[in-house]
matplotlib code that plots the C-alpha trace (Angstrom):
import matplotlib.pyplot as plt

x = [14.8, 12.0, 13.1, 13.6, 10.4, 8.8, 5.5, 3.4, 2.4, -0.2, 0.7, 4.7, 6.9, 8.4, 5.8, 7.7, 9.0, 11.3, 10.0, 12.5, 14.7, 14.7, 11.8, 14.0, 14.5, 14.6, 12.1, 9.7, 9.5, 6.5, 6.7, 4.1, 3.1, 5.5, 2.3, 1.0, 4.4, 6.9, 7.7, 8.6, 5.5, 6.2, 3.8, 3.1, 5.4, 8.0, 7.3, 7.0, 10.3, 12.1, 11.0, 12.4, 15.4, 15.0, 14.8, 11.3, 8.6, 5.5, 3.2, 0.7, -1.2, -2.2, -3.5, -5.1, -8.3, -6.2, -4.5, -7.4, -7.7, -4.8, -5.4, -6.3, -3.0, -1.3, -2.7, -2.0, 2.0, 2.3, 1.8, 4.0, 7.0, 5.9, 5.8, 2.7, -0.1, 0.1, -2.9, -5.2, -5.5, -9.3, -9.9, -13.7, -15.0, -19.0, -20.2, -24.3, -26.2, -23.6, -20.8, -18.4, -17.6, -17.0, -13.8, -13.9, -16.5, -13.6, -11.2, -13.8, -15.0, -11.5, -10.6, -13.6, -13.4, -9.6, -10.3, -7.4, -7.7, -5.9, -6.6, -8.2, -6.1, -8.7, -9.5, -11.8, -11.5, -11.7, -15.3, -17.0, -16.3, -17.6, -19.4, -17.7, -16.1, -19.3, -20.9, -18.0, -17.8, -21.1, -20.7, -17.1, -18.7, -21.6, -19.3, -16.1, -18.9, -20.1, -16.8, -16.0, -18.9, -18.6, -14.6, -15.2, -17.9, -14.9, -12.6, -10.4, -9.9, -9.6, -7.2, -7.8, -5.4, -4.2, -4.3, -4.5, -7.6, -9.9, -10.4, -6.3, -5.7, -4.7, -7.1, -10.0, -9.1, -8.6, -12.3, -13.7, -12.0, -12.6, -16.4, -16.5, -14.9, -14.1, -10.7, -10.6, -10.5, -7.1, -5.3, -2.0, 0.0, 2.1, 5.1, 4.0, 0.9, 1.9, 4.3, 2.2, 2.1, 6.2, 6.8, 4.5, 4.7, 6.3, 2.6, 0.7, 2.6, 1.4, -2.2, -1.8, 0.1, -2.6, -4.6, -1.6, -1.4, 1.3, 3.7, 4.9, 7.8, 9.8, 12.4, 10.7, 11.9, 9.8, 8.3, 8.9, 9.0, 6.7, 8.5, 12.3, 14.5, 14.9, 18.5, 17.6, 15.3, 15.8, 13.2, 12.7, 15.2, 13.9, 10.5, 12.2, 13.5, 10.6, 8.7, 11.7, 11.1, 7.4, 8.1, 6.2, 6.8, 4.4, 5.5, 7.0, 6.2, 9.2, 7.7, 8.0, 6.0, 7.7, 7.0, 8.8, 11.3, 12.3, 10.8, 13.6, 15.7, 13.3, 13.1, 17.0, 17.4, 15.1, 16.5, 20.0, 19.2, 17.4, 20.6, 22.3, 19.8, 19.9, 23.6, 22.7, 19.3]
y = [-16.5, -15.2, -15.6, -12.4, -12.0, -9.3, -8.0, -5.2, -2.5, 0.0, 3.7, 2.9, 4.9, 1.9, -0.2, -3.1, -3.3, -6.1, -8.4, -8.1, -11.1, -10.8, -10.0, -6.5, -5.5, -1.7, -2.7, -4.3, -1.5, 0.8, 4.1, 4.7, 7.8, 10.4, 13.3, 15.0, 13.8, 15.8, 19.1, 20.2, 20.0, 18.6, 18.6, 15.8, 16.2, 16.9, 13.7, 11.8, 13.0, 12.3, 8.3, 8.0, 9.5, 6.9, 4.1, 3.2, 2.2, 2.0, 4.9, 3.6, 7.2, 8.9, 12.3, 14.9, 16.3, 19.1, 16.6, 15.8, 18.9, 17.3, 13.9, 13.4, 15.6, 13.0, 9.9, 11.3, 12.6, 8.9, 7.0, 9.9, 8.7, 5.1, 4.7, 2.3, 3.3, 0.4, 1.1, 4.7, 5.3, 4.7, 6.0, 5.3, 7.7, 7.5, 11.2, 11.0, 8.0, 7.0, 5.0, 6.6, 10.3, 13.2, 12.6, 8.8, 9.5, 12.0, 9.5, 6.6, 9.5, 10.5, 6.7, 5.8, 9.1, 8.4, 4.8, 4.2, 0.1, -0.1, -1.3, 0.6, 0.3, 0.3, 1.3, 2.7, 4.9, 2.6, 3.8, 2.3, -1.1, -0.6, -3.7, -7.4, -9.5, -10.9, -7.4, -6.0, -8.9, -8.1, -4.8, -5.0, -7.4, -5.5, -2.1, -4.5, -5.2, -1.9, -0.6, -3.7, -3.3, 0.2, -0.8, -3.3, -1.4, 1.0, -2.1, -1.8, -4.3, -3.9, -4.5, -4.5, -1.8, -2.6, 1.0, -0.7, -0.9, -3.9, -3.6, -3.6, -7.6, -9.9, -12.6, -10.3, -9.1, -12.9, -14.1, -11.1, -12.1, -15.2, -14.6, -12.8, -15.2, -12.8, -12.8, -9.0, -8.7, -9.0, -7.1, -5.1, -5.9, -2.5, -3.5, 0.2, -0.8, -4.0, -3.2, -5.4, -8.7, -8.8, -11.1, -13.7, -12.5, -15.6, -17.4, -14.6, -14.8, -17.8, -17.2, -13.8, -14.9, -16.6, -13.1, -10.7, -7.9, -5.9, -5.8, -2.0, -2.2, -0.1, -0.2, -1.9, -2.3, -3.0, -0.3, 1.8, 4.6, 3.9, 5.0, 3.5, 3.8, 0.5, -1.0, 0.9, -1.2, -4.2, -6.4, -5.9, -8.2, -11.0, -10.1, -9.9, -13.2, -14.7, -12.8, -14.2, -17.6, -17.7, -17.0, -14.0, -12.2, -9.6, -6.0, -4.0, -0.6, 2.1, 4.4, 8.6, 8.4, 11.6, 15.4, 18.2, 15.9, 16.6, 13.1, 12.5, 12.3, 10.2, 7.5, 7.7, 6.9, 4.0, 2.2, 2.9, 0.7, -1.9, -2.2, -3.0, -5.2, -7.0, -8.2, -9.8, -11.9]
z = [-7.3, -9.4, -13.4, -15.1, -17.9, -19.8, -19.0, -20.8, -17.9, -18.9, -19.2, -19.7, -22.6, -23.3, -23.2, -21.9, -17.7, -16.4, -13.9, -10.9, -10.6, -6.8, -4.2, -3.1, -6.3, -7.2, -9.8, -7.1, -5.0, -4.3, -3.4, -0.6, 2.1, -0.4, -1.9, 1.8, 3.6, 1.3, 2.9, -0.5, -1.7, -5.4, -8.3, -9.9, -12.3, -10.1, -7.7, -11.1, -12.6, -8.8, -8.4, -12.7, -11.0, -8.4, -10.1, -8.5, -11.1, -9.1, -7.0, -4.0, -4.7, -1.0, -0.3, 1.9, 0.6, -1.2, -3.7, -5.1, -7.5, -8.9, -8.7, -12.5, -13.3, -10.9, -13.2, -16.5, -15.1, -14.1, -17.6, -19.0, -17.2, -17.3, -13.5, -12.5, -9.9, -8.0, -5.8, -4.3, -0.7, 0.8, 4.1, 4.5, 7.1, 6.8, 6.6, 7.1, 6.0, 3.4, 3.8, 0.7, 1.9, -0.4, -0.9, -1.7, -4.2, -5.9, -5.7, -8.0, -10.1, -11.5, -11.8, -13.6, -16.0, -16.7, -17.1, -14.4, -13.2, -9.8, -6.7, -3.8, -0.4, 2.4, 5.8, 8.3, 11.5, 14.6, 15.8, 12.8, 15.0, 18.2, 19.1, 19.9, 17.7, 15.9, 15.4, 14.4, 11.6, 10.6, 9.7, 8.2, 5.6, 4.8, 4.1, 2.5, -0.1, -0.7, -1.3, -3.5, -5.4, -6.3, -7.3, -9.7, -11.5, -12.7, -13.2, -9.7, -7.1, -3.1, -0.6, 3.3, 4.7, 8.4, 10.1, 14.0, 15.9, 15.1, 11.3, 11.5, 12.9, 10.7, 11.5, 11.5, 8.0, 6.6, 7.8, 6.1, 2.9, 3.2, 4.4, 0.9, -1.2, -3.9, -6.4, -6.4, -2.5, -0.9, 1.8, 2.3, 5.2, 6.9, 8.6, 11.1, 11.8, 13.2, 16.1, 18.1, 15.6, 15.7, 18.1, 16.8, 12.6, 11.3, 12.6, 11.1, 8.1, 6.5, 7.4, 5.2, 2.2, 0.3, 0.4, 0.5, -2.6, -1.1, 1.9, 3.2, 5.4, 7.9, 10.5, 13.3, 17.3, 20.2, 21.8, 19.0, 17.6, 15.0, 11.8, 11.9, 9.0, 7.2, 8.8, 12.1, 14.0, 15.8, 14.1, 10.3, 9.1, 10.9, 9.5, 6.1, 6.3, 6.9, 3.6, 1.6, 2.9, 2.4, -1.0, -0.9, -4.2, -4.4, -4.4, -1.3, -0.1, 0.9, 2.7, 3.0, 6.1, 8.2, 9.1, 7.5, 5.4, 1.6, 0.5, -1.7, 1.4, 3.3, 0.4, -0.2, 2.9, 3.5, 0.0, 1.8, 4.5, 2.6, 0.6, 3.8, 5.0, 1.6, 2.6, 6.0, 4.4]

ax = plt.figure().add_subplot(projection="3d")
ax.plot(x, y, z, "-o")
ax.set_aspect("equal")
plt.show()
């Protein structure tokens, strides 16, 4: 068990958050995939006021190119209600001779203007790696460190995103780190990405946890589908059990990830079934 300590969060009413005395804590959890998922379409204000109402203290921020007019909105909604942005979606789609596209240079504008320190979840579509292993190496390094560059001149850090594909392994994303060498590069680890890593996850486990920032998990069963409710699939608890052995105790990520749902619903629904899986750990 993690002891129970007092931390100083930026952008909190209170100014002071509890450190969750358990790794499934409702004070450990990150809400992730609820702003183009939500067929309600909230505001900011109104996504803010529903994860108070929640109990969930911490936003990983995604978006469609549309949320961005609202993005600082979004930021300065967030400190009001003393809920933490835990990280920003990156998907790095080179447009032209530049790797940053016009929306990723948004994104690092807005942080940079609103002085917002978070850390920068990342990715790439798969035909950026199109060459063998080696190659494909090569040229993950060389745009890591771009990106990793242009986030710690504005004071945020980056973690490597697993969205499938090649840039999505495990092992391919540790020698990049690791190739790097750098404290503020780390990577994320999604439970629904990783349909093909369950059968041998308490292997890849260990090799992650010395770089992981964040774990997002779902219900998971072979063959899928690839979004389960948490409780519904055949495999997460096993996978749970083995974060909770590792002694993992980073945060976790709920996630809204559906079509045409009330996101509320969604979420309520996946904290439902963590509660019950919570009883068999």
């Amino acid at each position: 068990m993690m002891a129970m300590m007092l931390i100083q969060l930026p952008g909190c009413r209170s100014g002071v958050k509890s450190v969750p005395k358990d790794l499934f804590d409702r004070e450990n959890l990150v809400a992730w995939c609820i702003v183009p998922f939500d067929a309600a379409e909230r505001t900011p204000e109104q996504r803010a006021g529903m994860l108070e109402e929640l109990g969930i203290t911490r936003l990983a921020y995604d978006y469609r190119d549309r949320h961005l007019a609202s993005f600082e909105e979004e930021i300065r909604t967030l400190k009001e209600h003393g809920i933490r942005l835990q990280a920003v979606w990156l998907w790095v789609e080179p447009q032209g001779e530049g790797l940053l596209n016009t929306a990723n240079e948004t994104v690092l504008e807005i942080l940079e203007r609103t002085g917002t320190h978070t850390e920068l979840w990342v990715s790439f579509p798969a035909w950026v790696f199109g060459g063998t292993g080696e190659e494909n190496l090569e040229t993950a390094i060389g745009a890591v460190k771009e990106v990793l560059r242009r986030a710690e001149e504005i004071g945020c850090t980056v973690a490597l995103y697993n969205h499938g594909d090649w840039f999505g392994e495990p092992e391919n994303q540790v020698r990049i780190i690791e190739t790097i060498g750098s404290d503020h590069l780390k990577m994320v680890y999604n439970f629904h990405h990783g349909h093909n890593h369950m059968d041998r996850f308490g292997e890849l486990f260990p090799l992650m946890l010395p770089h992981l920032s964040a774990v997002n998990i779902n219900g998971m069963s072979s063959g899928g589908p690839k979004i389960i409710t948490l409780g519904d699939g055949e495999k997460e608890l096993q996978m749970l059990r083995v974060l909770r052995a590792s002694g993992y105790d980073g945060p976790l990520g709920i996630i809204g990830h559906t079509e045409g749902e009330d996101i509320r619903v969604v979420l309520e629904r996946n904290l439902k079934g963590l509660e019950k899986l919570k009883q068999s750990l």
